[in-house]
N, CA, C, O and CB atoms as a CASP TS submission, in Angstrom:
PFRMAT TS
TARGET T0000
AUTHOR 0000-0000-0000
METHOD Language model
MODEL 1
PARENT N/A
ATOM      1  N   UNK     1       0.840  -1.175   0.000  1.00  0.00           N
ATOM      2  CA  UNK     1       0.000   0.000   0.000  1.00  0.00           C
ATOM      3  C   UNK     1       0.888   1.242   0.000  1.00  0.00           C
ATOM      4  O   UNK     1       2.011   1.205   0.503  1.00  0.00           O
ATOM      5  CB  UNK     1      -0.957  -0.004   1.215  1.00  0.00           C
ATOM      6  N   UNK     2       0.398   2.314  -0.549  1.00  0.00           N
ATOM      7  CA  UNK     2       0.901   3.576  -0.317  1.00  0.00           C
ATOM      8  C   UNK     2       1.272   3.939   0.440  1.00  0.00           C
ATOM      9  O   UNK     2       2.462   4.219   0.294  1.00  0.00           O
ATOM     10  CB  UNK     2       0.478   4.268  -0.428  1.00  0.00           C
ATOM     11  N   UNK     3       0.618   4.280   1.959  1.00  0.00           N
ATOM     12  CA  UNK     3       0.827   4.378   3.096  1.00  0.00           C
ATOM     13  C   UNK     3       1.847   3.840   3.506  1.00  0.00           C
ATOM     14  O   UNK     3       2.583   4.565   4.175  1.00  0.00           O
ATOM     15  CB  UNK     3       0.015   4.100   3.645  1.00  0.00           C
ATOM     16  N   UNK     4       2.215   2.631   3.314  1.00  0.00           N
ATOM     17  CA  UNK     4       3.244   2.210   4.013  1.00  0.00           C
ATOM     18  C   UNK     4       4.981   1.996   3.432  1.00  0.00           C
ATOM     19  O   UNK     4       5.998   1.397   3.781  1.00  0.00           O
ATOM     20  CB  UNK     4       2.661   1.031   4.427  1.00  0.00           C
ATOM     21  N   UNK     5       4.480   2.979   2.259  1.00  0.00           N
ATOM     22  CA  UNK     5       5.864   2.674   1.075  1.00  0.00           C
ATOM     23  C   UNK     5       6.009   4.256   1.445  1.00  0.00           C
ATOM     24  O   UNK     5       5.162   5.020   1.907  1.00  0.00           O
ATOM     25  CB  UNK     5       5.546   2.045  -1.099  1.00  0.00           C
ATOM     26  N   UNK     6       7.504   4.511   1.051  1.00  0.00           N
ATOM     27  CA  UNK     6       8.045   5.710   1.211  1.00  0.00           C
ATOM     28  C   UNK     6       8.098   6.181  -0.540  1.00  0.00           C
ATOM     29  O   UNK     6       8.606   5.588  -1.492  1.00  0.00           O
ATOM     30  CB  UNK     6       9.590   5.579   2.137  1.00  0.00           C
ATOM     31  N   UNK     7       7.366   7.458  -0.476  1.00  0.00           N
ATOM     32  CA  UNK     7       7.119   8.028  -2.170  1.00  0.00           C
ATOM     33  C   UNK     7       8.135   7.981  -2.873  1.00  0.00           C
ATOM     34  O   UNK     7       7.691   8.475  -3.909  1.00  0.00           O
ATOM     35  CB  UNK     7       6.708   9.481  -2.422  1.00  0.00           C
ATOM     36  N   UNK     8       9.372   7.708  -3.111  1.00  0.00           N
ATOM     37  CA  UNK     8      10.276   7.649  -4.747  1.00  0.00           C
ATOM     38  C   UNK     8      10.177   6.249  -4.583  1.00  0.00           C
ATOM     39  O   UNK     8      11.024   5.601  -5.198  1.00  0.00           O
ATOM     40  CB  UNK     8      12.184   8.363  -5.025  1.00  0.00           C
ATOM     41  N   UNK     9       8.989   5.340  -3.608  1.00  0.00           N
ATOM     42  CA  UNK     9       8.871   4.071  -4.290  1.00  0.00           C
ATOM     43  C   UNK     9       7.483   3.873  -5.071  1.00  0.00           C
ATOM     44  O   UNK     9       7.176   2.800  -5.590  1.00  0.00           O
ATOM     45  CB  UNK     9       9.055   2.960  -3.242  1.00  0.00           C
ATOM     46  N   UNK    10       6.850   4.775  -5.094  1.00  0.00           N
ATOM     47  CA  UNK    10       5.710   4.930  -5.318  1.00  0.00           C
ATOM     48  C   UNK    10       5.254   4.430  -7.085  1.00  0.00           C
ATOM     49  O   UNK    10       4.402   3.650  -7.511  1.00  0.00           O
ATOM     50  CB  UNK    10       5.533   6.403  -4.863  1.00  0.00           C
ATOM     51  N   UNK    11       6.354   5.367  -7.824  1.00  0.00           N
ATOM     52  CA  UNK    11       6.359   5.094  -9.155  1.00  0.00           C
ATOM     53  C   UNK    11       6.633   3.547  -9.713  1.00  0.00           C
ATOM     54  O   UNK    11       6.263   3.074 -10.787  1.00  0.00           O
ATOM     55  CB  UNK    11       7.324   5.987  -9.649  1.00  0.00           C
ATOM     56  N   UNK    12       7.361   2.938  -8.702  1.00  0.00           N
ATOM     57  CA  UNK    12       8.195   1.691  -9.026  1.00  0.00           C
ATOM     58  C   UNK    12       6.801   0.980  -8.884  1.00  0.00           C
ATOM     59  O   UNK    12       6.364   0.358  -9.852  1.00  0.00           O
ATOM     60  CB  UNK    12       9.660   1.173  -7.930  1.00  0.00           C
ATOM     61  N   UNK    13       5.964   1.059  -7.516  1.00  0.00           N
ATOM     62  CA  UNK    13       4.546   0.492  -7.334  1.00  0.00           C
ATOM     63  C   UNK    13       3.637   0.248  -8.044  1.00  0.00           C
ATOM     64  O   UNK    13       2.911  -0.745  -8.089  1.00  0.00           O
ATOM     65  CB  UNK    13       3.971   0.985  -6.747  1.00  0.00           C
ATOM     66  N   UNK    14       3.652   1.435  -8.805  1.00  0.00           N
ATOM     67  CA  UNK    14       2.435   1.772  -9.970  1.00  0.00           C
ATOM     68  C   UNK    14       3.013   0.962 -11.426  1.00  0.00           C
ATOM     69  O   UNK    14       2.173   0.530 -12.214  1.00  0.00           O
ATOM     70  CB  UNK    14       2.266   3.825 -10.305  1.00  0.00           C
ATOM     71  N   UNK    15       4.299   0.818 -11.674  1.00  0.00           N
ATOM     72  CA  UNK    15       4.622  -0.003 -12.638  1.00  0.00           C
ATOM     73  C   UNK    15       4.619  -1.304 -12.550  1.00  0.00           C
ATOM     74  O   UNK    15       4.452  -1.932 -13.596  1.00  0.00           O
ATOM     75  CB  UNK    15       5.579   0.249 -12.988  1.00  0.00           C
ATOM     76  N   UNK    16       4.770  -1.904 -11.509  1.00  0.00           N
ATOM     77  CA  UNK    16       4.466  -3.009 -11.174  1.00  0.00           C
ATOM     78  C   UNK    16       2.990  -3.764 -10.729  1.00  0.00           C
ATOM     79  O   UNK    16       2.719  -4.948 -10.526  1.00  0.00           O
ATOM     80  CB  UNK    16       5.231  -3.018 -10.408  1.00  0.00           C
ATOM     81  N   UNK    17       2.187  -2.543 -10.676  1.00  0.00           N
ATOM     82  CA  UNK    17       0.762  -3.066  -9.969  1.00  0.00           C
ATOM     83  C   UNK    17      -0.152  -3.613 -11.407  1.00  0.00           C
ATOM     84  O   UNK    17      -0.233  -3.353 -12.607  1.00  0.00           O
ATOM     85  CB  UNK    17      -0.215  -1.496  -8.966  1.00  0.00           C
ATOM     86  N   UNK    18      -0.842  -4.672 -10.234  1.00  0.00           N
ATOM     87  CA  UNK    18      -1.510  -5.540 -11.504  1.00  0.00           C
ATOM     88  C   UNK    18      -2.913  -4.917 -12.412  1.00  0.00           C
ATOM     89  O   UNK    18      -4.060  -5.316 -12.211  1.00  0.00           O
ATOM     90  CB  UNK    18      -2.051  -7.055 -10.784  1.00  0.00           C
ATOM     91  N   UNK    19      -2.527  -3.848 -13.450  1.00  0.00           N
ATOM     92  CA  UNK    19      -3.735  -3.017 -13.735  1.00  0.00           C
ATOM     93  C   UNK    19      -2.747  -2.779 -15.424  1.00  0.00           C
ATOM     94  O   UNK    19      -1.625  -2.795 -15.931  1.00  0.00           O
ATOM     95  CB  UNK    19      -4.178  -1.321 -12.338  1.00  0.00           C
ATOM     96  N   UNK    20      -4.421  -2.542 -15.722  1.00  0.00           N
ATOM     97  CA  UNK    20      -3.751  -1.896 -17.276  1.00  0.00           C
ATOM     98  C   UNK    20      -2.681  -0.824 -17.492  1.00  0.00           C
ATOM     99  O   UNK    20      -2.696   0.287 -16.961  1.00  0.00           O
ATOM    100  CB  UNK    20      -4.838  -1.224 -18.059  1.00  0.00           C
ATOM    101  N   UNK    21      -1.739  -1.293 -18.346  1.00  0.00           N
ATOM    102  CA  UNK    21      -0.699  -0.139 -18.881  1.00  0.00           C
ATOM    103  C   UNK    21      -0.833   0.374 -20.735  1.00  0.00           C
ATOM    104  O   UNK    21      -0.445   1.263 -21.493  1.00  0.00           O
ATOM    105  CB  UNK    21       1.051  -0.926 -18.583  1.00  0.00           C
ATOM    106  N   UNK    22      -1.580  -0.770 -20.738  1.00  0.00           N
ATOM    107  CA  UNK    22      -1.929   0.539 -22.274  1.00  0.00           C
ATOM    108  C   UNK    22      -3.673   0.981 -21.874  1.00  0.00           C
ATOM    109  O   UNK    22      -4.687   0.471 -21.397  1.00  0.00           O
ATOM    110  CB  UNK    22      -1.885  -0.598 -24.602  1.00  0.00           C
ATOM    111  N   UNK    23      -3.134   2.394 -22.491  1.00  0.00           N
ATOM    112  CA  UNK    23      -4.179   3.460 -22.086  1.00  0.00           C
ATOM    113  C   UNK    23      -5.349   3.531 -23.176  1.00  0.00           C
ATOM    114  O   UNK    23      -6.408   4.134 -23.002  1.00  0.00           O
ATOM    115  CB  UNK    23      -3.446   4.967 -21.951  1.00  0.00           C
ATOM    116  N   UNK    24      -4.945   2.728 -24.477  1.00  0.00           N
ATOM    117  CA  UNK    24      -5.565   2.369 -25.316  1.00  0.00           C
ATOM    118  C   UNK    24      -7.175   1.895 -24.892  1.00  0.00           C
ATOM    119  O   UNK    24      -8.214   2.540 -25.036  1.00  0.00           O
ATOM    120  CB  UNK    24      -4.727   1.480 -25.856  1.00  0.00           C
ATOM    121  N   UNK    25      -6.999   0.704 -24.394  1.00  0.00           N
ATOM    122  CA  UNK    25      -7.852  -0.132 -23.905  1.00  0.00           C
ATOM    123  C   UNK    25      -8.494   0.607 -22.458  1.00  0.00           C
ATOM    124  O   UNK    25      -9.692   0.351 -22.336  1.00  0.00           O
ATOM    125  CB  UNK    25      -7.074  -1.544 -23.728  1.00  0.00           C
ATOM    126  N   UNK    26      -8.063   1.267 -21.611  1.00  0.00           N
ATOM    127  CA  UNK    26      -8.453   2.293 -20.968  1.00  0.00           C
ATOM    128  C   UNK    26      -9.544   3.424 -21.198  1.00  0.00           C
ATOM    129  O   UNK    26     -10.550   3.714 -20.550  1.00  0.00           O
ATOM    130  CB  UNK    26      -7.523   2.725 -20.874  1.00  0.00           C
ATOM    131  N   UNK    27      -8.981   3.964 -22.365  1.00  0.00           N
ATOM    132  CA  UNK    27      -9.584   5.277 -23.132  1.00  0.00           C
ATOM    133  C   UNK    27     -10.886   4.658 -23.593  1.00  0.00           C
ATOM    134  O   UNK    27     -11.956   5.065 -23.140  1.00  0.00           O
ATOM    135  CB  UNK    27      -8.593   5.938 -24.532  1.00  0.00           C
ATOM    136  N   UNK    28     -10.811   3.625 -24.537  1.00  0.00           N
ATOM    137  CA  UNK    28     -11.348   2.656 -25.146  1.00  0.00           C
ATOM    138  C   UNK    28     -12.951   2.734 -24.019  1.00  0.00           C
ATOM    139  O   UNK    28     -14.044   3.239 -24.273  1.00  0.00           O
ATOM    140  CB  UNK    28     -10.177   1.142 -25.173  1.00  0.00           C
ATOM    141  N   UNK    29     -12.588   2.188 -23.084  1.00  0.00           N
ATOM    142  CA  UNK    29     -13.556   2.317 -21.886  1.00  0.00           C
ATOM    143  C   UNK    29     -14.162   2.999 -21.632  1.00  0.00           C
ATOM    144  O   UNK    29     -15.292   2.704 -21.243  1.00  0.00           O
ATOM    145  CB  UNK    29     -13.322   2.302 -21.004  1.00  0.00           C
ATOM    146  N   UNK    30     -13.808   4.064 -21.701  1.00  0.00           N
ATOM    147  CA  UNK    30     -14.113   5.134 -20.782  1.00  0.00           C
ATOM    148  C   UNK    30     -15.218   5.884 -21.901  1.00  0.00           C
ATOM    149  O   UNK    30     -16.240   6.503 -21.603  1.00  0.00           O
ATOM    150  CB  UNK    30     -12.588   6.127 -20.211  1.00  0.00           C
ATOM    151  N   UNK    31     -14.643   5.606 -23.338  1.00  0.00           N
ATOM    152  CA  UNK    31     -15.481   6.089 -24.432  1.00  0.00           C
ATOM    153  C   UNK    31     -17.029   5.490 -24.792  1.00  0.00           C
ATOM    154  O   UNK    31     -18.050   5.946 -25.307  1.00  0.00           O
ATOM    155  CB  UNK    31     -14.637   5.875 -25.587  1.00  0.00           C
ATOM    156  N   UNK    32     -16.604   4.230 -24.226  1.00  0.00           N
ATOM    157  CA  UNK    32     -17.404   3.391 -25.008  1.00  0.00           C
ATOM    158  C   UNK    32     -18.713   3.137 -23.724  1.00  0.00           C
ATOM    159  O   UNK    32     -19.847   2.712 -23.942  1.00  0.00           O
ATOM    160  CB  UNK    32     -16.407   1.855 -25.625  1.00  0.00           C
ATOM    161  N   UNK    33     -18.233   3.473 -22.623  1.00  0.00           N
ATOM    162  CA  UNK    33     -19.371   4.300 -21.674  1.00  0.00           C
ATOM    163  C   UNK    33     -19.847   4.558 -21.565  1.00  0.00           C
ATOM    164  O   UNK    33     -20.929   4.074 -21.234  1.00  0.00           O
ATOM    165  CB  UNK    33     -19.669   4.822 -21.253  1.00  0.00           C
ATOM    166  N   UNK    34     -19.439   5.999 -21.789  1.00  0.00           N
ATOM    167  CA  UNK    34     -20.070   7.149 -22.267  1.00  0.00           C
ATOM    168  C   UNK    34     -21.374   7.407 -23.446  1.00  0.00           C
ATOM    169  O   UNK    34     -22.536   7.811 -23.390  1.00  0.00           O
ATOM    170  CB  UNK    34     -19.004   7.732 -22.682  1.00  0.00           C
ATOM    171  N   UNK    35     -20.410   6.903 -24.548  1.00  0.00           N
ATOM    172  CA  UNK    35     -21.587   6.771 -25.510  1.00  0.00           C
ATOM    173  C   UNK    35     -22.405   5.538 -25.481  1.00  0.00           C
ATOM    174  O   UNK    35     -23.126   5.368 -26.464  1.00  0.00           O
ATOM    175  CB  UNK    35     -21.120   6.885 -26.855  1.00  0.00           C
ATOM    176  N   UNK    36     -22.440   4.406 -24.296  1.00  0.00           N
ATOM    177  CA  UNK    36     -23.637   3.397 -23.783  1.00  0.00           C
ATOM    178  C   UNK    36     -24.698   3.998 -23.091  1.00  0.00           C
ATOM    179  O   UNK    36     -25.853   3.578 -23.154  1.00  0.00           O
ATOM    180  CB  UNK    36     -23.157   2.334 -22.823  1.00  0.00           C
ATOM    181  N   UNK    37     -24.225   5.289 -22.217  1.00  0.00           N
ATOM    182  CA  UNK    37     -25.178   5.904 -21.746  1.00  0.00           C
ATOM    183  C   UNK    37     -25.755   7.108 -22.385  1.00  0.00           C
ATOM    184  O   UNK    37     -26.900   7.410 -22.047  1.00  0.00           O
ATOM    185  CB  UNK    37     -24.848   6.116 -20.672  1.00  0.00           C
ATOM    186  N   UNK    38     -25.139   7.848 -23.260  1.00  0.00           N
ATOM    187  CA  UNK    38     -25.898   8.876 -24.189  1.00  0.00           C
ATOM    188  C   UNK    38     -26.732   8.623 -25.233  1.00  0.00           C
ATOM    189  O   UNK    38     -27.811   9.212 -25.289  1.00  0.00           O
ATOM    190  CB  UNK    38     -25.116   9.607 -24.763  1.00  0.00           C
ATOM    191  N   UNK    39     -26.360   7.730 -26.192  1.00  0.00           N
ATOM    192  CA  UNK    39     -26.873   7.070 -27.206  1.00  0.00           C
ATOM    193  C   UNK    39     -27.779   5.874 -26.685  1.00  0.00           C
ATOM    194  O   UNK    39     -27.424   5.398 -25.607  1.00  0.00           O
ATOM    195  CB  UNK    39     -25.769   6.651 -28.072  1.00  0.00           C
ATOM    196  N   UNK    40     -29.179   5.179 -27.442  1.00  0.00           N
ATOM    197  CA  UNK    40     -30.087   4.153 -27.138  1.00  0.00           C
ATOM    198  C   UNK    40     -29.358   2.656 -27.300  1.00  0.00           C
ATOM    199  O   UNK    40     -28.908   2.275 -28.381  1.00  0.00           O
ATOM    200  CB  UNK    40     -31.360   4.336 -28.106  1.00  0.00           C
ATOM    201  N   UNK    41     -29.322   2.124 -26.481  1.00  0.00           N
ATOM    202  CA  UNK    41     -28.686   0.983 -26.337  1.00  0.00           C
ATOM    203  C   UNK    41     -27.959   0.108 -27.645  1.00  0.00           C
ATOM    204  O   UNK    41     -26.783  -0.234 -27.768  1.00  0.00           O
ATOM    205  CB  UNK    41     -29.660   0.263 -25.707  1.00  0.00           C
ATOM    206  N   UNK    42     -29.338  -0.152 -28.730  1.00  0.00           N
ATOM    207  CA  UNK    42     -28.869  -0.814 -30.159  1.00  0.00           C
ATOM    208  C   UNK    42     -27.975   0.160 -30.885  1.00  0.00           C
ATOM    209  O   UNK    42     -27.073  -0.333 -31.561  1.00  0.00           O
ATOM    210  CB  UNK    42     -30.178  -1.170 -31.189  1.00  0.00           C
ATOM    211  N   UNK    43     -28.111   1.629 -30.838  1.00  0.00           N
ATOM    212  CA  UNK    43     -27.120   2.091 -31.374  1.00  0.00           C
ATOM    213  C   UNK    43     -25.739   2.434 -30.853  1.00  0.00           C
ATOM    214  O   UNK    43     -24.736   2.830 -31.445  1.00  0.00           O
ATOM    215  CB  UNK    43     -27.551   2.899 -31.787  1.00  0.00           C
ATOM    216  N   UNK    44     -25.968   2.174 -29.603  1.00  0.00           N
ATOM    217  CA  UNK    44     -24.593   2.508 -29.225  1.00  0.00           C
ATOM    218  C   UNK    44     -24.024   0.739 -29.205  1.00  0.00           C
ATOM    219  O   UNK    44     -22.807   0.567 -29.265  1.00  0.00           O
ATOM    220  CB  UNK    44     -24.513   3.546 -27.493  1.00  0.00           C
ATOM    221  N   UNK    45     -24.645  -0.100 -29.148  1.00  0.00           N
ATOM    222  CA  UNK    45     -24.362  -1.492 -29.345  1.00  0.00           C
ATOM    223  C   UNK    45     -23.568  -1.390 -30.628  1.00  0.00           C
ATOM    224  O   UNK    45     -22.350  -1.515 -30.497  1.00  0.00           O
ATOM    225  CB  UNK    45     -25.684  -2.458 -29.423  1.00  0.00           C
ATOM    226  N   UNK    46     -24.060  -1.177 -31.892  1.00  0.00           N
ATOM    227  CA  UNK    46     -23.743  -1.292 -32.828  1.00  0.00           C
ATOM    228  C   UNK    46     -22.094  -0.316 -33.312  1.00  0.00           C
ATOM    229  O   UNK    46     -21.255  -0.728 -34.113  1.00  0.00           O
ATOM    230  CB  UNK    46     -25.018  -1.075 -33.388  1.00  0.00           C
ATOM    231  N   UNK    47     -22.061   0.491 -32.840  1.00  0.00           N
ATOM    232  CA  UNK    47     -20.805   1.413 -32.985  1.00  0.00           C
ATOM    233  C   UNK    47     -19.721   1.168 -32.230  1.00  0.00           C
ATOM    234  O   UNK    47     -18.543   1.205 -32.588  1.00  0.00           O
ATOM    235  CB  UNK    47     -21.062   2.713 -32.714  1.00  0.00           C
ATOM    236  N   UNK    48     -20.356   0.808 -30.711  1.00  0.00           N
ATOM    237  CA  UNK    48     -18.963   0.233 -30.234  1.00  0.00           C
ATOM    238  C   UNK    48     -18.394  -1.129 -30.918  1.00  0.00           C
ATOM    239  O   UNK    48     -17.225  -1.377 -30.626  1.00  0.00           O
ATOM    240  CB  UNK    48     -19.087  -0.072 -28.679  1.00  0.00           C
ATOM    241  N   UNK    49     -18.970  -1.938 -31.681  1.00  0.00           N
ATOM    242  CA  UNK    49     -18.606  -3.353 -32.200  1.00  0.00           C
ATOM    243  C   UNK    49     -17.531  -2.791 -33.135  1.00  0.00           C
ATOM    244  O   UNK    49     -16.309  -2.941 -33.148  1.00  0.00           O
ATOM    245  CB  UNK    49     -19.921  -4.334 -32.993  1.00  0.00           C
ATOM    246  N   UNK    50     -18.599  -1.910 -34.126  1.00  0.00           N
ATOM    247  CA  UNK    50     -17.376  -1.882 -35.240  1.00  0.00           C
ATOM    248  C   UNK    50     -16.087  -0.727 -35.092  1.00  0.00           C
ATOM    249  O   UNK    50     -15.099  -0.757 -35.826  1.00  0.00           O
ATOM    250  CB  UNK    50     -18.130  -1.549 -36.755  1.00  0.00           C
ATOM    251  N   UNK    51     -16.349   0.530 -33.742  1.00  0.00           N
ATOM    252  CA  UNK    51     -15.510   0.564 -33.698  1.00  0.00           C
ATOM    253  C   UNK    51     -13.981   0.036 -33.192  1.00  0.00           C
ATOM    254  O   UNK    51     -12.801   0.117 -33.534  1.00  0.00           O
ATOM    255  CB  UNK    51     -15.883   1.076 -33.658  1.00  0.00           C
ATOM    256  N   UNK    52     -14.850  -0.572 -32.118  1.00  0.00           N
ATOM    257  CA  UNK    52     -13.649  -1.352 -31.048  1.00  0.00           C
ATOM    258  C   UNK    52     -12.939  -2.553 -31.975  1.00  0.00           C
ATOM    259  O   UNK    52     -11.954  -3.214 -31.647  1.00  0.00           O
ATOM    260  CB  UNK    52     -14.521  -2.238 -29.422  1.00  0.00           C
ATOM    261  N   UNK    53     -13.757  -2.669 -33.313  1.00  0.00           N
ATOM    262  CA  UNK    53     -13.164  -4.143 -33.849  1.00  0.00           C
ATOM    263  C   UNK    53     -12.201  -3.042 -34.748  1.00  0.00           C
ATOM    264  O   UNK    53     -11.045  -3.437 -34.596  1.00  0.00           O
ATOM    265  CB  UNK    53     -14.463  -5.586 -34.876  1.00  0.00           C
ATOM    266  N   UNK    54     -12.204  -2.086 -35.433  1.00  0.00           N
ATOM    267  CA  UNK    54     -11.399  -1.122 -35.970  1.00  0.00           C
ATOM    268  C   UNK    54     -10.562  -0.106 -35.682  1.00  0.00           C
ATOM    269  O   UNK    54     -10.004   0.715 -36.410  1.00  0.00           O
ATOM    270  CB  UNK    54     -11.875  -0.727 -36.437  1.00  0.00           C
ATOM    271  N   UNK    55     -10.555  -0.270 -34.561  1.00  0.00           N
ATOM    272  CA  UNK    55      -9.598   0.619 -33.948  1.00  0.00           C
ATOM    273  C   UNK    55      -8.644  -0.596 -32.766  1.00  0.00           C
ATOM    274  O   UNK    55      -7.472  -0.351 -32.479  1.00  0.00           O
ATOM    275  CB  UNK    55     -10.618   2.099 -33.066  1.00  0.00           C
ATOM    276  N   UNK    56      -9.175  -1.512 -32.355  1.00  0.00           N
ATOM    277  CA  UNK    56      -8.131  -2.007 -31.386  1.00  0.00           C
ATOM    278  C   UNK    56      -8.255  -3.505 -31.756  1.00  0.00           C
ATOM    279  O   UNK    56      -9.211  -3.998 -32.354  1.00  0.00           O
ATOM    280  CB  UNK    56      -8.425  -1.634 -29.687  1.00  0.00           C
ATOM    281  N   UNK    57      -7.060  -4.216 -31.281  1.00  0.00           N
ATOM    282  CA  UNK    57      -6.267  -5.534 -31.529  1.00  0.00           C
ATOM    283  C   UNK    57      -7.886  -6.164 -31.122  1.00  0.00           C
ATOM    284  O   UNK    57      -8.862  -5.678 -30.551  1.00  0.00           O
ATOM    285  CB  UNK    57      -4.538  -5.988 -30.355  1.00  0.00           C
ATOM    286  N   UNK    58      -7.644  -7.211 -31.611  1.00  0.00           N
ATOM    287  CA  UNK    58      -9.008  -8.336 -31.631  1.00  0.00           C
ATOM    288  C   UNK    58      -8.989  -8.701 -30.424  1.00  0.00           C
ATOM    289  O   UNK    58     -10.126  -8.408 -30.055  1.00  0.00           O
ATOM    290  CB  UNK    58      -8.997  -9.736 -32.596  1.00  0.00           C
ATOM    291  N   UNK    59      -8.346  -9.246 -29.360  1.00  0.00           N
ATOM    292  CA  UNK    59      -8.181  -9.705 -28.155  1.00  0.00           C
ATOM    293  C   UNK    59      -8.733  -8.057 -27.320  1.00  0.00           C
ATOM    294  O   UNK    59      -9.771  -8.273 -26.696  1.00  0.00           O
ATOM    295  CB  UNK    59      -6.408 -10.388 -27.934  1.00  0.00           C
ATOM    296  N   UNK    60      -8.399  -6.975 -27.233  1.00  0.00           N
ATOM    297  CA  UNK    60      -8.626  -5.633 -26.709  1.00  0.00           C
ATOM    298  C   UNK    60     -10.327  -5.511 -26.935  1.00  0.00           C
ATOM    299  O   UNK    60     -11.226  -5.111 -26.195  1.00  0.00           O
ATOM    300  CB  UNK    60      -7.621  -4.388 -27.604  1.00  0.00           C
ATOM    301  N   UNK    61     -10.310  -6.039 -28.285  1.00  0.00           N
ATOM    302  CA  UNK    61     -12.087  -5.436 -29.039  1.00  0.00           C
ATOM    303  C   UNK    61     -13.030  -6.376 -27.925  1.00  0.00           C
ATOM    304  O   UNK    61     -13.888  -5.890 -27.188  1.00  0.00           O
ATOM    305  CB  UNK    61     -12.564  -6.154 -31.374  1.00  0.00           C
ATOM    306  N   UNK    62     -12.723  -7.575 -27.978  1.00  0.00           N
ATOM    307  CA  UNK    62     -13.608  -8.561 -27.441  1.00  0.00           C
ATOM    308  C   UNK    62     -14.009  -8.231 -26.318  1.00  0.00           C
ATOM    309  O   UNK    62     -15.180  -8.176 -25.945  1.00  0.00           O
ATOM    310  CB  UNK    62     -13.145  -9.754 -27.344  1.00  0.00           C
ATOM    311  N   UNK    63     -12.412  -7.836 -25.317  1.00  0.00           N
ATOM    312  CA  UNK    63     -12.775  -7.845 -23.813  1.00  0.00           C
ATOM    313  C   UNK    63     -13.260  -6.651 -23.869  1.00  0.00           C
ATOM    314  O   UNK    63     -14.223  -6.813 -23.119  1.00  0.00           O
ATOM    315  CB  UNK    63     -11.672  -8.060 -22.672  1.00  0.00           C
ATOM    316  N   UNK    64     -13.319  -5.498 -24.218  1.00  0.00           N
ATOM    317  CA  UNK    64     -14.240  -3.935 -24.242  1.00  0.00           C
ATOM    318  C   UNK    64     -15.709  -4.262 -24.782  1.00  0.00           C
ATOM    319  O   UNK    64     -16.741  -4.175 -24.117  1.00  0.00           O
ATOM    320  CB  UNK    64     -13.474  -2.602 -25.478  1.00  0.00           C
ATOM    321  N   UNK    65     -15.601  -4.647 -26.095  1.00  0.00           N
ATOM    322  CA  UNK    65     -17.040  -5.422 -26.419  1.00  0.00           C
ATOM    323  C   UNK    65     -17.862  -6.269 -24.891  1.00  0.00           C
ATOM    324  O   UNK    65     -18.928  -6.871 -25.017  1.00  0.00           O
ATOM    325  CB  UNK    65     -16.562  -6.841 -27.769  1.00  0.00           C
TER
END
């Protein structure tokens, strides 16, 4: 935990902690959210498929899909 690490170990923590490091698949998320909750379900169904299958690695598309 944070708390109990002294901060110039902090960075070393965060590179090592078990969480996404491409921001790709991150962003990806955070987009595809967003427009689940603005847009009516079938259409935002439909846009995240083909974009997530066109913009990110097939393994990335699936697990965001």
């Amino acid at each position: 935990m944070f708390s109990t690490q002294p901060v110039p170990m902090w960075a070393e923590m965060l590179d090592n902690a078990d969480i996404p490091h491409d921001y790709y698949i991150t962003y990806s998320a955070f987009v595809f959210t967003w427009l689940s909750l603005i847009v009516p379900f079938p259409l935002a169904k439909a846009s995240i498929d083909k974009l997530a299958h066109a913009l990110l690695p097939q393994s990335d598309a699936d697990f965001i899909i």
